[in-house]
C-alpha positions as CSV (number, residue, x, y, z in Angstrom):
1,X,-11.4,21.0,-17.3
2,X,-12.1,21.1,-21.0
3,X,-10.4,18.5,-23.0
4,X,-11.8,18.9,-26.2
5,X,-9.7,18.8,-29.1
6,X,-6.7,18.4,-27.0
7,X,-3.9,16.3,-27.1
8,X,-3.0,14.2,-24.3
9,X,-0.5,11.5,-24.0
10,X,-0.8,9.0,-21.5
11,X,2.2,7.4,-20.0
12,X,2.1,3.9,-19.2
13,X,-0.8,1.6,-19.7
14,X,-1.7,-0.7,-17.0
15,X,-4.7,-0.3,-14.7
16,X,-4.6,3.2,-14.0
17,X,-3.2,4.4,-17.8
18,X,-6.3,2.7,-19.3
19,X,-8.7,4.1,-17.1
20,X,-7.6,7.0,-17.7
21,X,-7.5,6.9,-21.5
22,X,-11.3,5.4,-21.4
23,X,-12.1,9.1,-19.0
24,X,-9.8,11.5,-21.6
25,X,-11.8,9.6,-24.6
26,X,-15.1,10.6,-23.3
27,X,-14.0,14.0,-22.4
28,X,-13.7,14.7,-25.9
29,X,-9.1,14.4,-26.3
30,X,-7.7,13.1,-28.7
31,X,-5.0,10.4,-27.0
32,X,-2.1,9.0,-27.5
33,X,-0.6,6.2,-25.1
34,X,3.1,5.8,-24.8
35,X,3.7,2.3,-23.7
36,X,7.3,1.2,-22.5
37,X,6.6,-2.7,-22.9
38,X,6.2,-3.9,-27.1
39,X,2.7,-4.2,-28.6
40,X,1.9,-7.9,-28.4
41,X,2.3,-7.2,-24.2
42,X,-0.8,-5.5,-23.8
43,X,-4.4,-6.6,-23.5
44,X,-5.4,-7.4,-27.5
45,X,-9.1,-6.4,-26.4
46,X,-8.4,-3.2,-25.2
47,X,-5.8,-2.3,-28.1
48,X,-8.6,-2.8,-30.5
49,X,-11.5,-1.4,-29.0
50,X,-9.2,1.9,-28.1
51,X,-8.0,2.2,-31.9
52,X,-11.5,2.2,-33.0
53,X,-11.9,4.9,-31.2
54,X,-9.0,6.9,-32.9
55,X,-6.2,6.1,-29.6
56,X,-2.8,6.5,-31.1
57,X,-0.6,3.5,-29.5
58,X,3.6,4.0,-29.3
59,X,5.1,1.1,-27.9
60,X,8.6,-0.2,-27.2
61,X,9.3,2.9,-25.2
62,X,9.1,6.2,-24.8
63,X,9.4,9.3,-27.5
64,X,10.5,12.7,-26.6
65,X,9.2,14.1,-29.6
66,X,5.8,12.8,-29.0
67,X,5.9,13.8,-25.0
68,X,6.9,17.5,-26.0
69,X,4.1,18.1,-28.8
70,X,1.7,17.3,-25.7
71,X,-1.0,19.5,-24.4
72,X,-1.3,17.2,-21.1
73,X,0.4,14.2,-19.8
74,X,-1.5,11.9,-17.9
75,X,1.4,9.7,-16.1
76,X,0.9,6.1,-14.7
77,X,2.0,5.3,-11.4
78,X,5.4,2.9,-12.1
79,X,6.9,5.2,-14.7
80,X,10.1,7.3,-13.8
81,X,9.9,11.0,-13.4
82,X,12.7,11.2,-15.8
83,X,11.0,9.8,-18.4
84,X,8.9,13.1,-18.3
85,X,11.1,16.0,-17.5
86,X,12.0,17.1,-20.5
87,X,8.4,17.7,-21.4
88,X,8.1,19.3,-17.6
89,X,11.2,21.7,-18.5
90,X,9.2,22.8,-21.8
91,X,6.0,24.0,-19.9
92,X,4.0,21.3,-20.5
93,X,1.6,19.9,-17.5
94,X,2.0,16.6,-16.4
95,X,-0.7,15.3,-13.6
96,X,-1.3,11.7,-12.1
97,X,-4.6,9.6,-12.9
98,X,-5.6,10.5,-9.8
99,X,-5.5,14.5,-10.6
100,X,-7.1,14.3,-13.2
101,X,-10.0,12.1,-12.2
102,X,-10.7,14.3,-9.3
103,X,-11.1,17.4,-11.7
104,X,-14.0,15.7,-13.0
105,X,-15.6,15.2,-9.1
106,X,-18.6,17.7,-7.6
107,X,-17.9,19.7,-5.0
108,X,-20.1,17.3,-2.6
109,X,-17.6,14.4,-3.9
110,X,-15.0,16.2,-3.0
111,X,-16.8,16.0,0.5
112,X,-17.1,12.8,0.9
113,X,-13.7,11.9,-0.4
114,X,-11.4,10.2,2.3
115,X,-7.8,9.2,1.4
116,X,-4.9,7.1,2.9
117,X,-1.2,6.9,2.7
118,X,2.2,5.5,4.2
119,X,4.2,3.4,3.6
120,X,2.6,0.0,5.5
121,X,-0.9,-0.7,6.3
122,X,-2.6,1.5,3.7
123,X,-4.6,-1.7,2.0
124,X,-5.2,-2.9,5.8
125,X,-7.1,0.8,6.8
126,X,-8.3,1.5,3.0
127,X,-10.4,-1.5,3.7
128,X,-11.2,-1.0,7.4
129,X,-12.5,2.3,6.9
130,X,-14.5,1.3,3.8
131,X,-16.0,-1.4,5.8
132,X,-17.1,1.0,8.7
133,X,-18.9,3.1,6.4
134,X,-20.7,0.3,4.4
135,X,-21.8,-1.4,8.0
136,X,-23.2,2.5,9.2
137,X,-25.4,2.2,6.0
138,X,-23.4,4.8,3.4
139,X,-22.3,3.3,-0.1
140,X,-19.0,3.4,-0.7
141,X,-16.8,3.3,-3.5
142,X,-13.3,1.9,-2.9
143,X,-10.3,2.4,-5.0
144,X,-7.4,4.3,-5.7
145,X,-4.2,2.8,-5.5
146,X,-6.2,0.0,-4.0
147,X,-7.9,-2.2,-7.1
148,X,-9.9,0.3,-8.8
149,X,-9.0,3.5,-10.2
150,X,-10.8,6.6,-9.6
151,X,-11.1,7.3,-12.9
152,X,-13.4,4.7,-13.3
153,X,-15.5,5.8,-10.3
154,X,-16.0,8.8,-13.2
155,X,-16.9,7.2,-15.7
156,X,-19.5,5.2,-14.6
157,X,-21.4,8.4,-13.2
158,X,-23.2,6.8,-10.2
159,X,-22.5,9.0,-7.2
160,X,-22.1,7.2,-3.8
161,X,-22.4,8.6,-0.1
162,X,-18.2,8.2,0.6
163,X,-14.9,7.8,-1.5
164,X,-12.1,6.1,0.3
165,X,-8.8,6.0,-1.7
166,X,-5.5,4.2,-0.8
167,X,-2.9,6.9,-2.6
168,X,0.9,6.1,-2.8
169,X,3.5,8.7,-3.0
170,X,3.8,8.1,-6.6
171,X,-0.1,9.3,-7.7
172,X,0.9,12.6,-4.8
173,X,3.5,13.5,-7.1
174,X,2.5,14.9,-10.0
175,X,-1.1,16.2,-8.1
176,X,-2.2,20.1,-8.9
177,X,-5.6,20.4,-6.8
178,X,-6.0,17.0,-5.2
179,X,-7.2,16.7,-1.6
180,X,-9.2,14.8,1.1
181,X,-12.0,16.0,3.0
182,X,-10.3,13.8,5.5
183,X,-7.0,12.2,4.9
184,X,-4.8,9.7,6.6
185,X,-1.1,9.6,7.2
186,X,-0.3,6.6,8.4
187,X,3.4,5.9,9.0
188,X,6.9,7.0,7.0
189,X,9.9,4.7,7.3
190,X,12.3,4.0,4.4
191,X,11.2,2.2,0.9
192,X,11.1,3.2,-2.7
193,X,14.8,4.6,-2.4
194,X,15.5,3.4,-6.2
195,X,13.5,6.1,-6.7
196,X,13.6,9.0,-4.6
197,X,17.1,10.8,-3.9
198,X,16.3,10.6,0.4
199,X,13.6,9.5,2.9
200,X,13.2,13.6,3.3
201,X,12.0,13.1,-0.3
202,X,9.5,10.4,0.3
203,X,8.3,12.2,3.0
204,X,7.5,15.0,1.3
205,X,5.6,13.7,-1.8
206,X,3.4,12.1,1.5
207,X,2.8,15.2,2.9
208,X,1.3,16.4,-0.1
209,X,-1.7,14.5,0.8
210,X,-2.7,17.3,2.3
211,X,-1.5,20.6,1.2
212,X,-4.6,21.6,-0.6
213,X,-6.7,21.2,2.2
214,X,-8.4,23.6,3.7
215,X,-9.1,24.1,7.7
216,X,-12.6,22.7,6.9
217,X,-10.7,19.3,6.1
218,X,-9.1,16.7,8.6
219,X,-6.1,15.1,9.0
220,X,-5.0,12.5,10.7
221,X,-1.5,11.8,11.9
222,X,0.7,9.4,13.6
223,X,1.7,11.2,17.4
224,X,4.9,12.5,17.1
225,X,5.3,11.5,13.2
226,X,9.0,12.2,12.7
227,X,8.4,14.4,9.3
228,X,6.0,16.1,11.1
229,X,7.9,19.4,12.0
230,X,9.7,19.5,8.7
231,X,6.2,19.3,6.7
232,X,3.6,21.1,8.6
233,X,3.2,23.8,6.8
234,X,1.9,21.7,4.5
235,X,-0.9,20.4,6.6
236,X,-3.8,22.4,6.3
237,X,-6.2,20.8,7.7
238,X,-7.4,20.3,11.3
239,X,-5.0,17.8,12.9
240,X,-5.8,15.0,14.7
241,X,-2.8,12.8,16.2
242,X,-3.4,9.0,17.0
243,X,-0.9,7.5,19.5
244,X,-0.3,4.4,21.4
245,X,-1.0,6.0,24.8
246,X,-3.1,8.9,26.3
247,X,-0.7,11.9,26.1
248,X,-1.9,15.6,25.9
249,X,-2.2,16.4,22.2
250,X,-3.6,13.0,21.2
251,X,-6.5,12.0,19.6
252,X,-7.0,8.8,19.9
253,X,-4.9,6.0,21.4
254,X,-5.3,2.1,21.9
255,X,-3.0,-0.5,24.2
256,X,-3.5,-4.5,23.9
257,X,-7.6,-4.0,25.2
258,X,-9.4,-1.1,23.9
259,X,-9.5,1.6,21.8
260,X,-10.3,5.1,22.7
261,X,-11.0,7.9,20.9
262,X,-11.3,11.5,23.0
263,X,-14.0,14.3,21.9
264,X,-12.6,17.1,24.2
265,X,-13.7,15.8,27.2
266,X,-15.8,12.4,26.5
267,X,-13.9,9.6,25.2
268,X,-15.3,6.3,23.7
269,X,-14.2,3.4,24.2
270,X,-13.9,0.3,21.9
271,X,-12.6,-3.2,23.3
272,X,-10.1,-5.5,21.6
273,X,-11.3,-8.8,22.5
274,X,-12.7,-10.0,19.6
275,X,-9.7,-8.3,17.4
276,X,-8.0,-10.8,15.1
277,X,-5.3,-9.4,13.5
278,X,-1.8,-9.5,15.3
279,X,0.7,-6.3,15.6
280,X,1.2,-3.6,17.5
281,X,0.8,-2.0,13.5
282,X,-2.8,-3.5,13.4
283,X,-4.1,-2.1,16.1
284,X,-2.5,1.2,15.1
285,X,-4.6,0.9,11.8
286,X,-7.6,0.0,13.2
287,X,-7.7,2.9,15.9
288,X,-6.7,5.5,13.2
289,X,-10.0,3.3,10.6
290,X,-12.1,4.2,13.5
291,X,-11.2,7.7,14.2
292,X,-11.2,8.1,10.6
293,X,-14.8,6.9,10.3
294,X,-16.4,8.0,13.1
295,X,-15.1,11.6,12.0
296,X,-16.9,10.3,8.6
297,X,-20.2,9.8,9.8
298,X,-20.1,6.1,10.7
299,X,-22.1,4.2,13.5
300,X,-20.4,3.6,17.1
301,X,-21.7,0.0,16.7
302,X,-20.6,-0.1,13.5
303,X,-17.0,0.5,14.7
304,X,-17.8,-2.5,17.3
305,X,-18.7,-4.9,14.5
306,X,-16.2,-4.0,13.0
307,X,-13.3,-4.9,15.5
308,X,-15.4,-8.6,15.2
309,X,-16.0,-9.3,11.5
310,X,-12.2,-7.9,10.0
311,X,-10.4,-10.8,9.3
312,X,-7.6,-9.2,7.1
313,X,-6.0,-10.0,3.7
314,X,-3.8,-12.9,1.9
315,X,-0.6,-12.3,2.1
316,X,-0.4,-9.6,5.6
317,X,0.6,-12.2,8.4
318,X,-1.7,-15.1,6.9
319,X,-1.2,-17.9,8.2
320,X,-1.0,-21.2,5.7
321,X,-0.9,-24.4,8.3
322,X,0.7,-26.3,10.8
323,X,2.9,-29.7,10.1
324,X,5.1,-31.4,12.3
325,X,4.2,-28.7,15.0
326,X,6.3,-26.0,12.5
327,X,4.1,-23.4,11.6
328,X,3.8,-21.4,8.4
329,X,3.2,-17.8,7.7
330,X,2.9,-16.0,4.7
331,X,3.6,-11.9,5.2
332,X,4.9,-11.7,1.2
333,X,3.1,-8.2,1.2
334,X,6.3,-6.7,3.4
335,X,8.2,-5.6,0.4
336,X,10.0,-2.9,2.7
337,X,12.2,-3.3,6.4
338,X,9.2,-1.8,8.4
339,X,6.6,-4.1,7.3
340,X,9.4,-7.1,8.5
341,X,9.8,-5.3,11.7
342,X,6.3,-5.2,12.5
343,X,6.1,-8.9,11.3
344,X,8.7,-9.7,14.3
345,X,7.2,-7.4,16.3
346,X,3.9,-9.2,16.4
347,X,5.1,-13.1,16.4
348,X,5.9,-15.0,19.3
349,X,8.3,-18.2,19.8
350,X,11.5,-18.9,17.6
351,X,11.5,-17.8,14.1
352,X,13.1,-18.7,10.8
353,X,12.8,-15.8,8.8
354,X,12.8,-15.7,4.6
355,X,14.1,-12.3,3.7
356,X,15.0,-11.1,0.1
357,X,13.8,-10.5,-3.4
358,X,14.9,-7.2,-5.1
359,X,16.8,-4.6,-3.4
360,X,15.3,-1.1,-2.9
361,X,17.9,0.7,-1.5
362,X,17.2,1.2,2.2
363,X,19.3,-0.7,5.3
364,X,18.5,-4.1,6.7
365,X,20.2,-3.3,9.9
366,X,16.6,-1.8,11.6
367,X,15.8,-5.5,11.8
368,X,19.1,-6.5,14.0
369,X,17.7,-6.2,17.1
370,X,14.8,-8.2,16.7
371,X,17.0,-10.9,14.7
372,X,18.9,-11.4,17.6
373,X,15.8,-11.3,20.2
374,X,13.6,-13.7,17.9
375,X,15.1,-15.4,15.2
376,X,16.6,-18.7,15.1
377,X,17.9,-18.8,11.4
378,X,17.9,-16.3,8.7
379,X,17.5,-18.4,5.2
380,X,18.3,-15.1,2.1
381,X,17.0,-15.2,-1.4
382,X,16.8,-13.7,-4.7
383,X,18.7,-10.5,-5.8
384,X,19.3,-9.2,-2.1
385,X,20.7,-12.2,-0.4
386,X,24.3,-11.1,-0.7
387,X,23.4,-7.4,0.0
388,X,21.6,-8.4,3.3
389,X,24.0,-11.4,4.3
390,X,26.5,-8.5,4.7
391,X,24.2,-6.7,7.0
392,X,23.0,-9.3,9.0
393,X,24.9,-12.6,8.0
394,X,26.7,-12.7,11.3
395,X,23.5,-12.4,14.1
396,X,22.0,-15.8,13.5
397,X,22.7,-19.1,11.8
398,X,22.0,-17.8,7.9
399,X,21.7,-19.7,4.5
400,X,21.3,-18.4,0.9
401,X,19.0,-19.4,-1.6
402,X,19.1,-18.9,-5.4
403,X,15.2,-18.7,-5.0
404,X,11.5,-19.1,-2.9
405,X,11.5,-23.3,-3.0
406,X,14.8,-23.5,-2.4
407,X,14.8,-21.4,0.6
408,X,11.3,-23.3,1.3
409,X,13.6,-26.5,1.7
410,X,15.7,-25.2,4.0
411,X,13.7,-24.2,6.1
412,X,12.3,-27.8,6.1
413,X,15.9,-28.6,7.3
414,X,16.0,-26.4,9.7
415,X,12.7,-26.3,11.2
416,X,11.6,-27.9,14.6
417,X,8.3,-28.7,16.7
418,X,7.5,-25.2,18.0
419,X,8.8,-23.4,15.3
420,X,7.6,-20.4,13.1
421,X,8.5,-19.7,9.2
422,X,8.2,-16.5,8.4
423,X,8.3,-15.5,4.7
424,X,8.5,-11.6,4.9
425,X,10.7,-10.7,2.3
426,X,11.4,-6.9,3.2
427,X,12.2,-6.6,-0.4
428,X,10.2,-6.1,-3.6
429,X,9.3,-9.1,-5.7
430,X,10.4,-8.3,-9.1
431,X,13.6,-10.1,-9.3
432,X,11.4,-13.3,-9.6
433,X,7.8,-12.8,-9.3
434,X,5.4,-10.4,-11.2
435,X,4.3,-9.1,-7.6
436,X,4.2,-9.4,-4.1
437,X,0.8,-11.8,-4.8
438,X,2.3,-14.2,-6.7
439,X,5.4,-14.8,-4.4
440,X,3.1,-15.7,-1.7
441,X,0.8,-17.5,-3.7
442,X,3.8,-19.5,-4.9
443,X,4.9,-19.9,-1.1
444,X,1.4,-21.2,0.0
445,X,1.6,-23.6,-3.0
446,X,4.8,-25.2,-2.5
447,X,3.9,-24.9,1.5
448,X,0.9,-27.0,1.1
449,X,2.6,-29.2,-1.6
450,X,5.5,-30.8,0.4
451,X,5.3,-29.5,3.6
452,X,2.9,-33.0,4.8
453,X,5.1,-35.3,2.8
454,X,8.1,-33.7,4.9
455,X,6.5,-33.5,7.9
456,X,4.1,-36.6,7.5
457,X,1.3,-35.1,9.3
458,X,-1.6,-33.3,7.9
459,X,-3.0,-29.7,8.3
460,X,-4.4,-29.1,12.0
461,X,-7.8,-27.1,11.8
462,X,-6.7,-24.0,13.5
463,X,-7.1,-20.3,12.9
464,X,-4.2,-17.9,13.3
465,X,-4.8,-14.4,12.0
């Protein structure tokens, strides 16, 4: 791809828009970034060291006139497809960060290049697999949606044994020639409905993941994946399903002890015991991590050690402490329904559950059944509460909140020995928060904060993963 001389506006300049101006800088373009927040919002340090190099900034939105005078468009991740269309309509190509840092990879990159979506767990089996390849003795660079992006893999020209990527649907949509060697569907249920006009849409833009492929590739599917008939012409790679039994078709499956994953006839088997992270969902990831990297190259007892040592992220299920016999958990990284479905799903004992935030368009009502099986008091917040009161107001004892410490005291109120609070908002965090780290950060702050002067008793020393 020969950038030289070209010019190439970059949309949106957050993580992924200032890798990618760094890549089209060194690849000879001459850039311009179209930025929708004002000037004095972005990074001084990088606005200055960019300009130096002859980067054109446009902030306060963005111009038409610039978009359409483009030779590329290099488009960040959060901004709007409509932003961009007119400049589509015109001719003009527009491609992801992602596309156009995989332009600059070798054909044995390319190779070594493993990449997950869905909706949930993505962060959970980016990192699993990652881990199972660094433990079987590859080096591994991790990115993608996940931290780092691949751009700057690029750009600092080292090459590693494996890539693992987490992608979302929004780097898949505006890809030409991206693929995995080996890539990983993980799940499909409703979220980012703002955005896309159906759930038919955001399945699609998933299946792109692997539409490039070729039958020298893998991919890995969920058994029965309800998209799955719709989309597979898509899929052209060699499948591999993952279930939750041992069915004909299937790949690999797990219940609540093992692990197995079937080469024709021999299967091998993983045990559970020493697995600390709770969910039907978890143990989904991990079988799918450990199909994934075994198909990669990684170590049988590397997949062992890794069922041991994974101990999970902040904010998935994490559990904060326990006063007054009332224990706290902190799932703020369920910004959709599913993710607070699997929450229920894997918690035991009578719940008072925290929902709401900002409202992105999909039904609450998936979680009725498991309101009514599980949880003792509903307690609503933020932008959604009203939306969500209306859909499930009337199956539990329910409260609204204006905001997180609010809804915090209530459940205080509320809360008795034997109890579980649950913050898993099944909404995004915007209305209030700059992400879904910061609400749970806040949550373990004011948890920690009042929680013993409530309660009068202090944290018990016990792990709960």
């Amino acid at each position: 791809m020969d950038l030289r001389g070209k010019r190439v506006v970059v949309l949106g300049f957050g993580k992924s828009g200032q890798a990618a101006t760094r890549l089209l800088l060194v690849k000879g373009a001459e850039v311009i970034v179209s930025e929708e927040r004002e000037r004095e919002a972005l990074p001084p340090s990088y606005l200055s060291s960019m300009e130096v190099q002859g980067v054109i900034f446009e902030t306060g939105g963005h111009r038409a006139e610039t978009l359409n005078k483009a030779d590329l468009i290099v488009v960040s991740p959060g901004v709007p497809p409509y932003v961009y269309r007119e400049a589509l309509e015109r001719g003009i190509p527009v491609i992801s960060e992602l596309e156009l840092a995989f332009r600059f990879l070798s054909p044995e990159e390319r190779s070594s290049l493993i990449a997950i979506t869905g909706t949930n767990g993505k962060t959970t089996t980016t990192a699993m697999i990652s881990e199972v390849l660094k433990l079987s003795g590859f080096k591994v660079f991790t990115g993608g949606n996940y931290g780092i992006p691949l751009s700057e893999y690029v750009l600092k020209g080292v090459k590693l044994d494996k890539i693992v990527l987490e992608v979302s649907s929004f780097q898949l949509e505006r890809i030409e020639t991206f693929y995995p060697h080996l890539g990983l569907l993980l799940n499909i249920t409703p979220d980012h409905l703002d955005r896309y006009q159906s759930l038919k849409e955001y399945a699609y833009y998933k299946y792109r993941l692997f539409e490039n492929q070729s039958s020298e590739d893998y991919a890995l599917l969920p058994y029965k994946e309800p998209f799955f008939e719709e989309f597979k012409s898509m899929v052209k790679g060699r499948i591999f399903f993952v279930g939750e039994k041992e069915e004909e078709g299937v790949s690999a499956f797990f219940d609540e002890e093992r692990v197995v994953l079937k080469w024709g006839e021999e299967k091998e088997v993983y045990s559970l015991r020493d697995f600390r992270l709770l969910g039907i969902h978890n143990r989904f990831n991990l079988t799918m991590a450990l199909l994934a990297g075994r198909l990669a190259g990684a170590d049988p007892t590397a997949c062992q050690r890794l069922i041991k040592e994974f101990i999970g992220f902040p904010h998935r299920l994490e559990y904060i402490g326990t006063y007054g016999g009332v224990t706290f958990i902190n799932d703020s990284k369920a910004t959709n329904v599913d993710a607070t479905l699997q929450a229920l799903k894997g918690l035991f004992g009578q719940i008072i559950l925290i929902l709401g935030g900002r409202h992105k368009g999909a039904s609450y009502l998936p979680l009725a059944d498991l309101i009514k099986e599980k949880v003792k008091a509903l307690i609503l917040m933020g932008e959604a509460r009203f939306v969500i009161q209306e859909e499930l107001g009337k199956l539990c004892e329910t409260y609204l909140a204006e905001g997180l410490p609010e809804a915090l005291a209530i459940s205080f109120q509320v809360a008795k020995p034997g109890d579980i609070v649950l913050l898993s908002p099944a909404c995004s965090s915007f209305d209030q928060f700059r992400d879904y780290q910061e609400r749970g950060e806040v949550f373990k702050e004011l948890v920690k904060k009042y929680a013993p002067k409530y309660f009068k008793e202090n944290l018990r020393s016990e792990v709960y993963h």
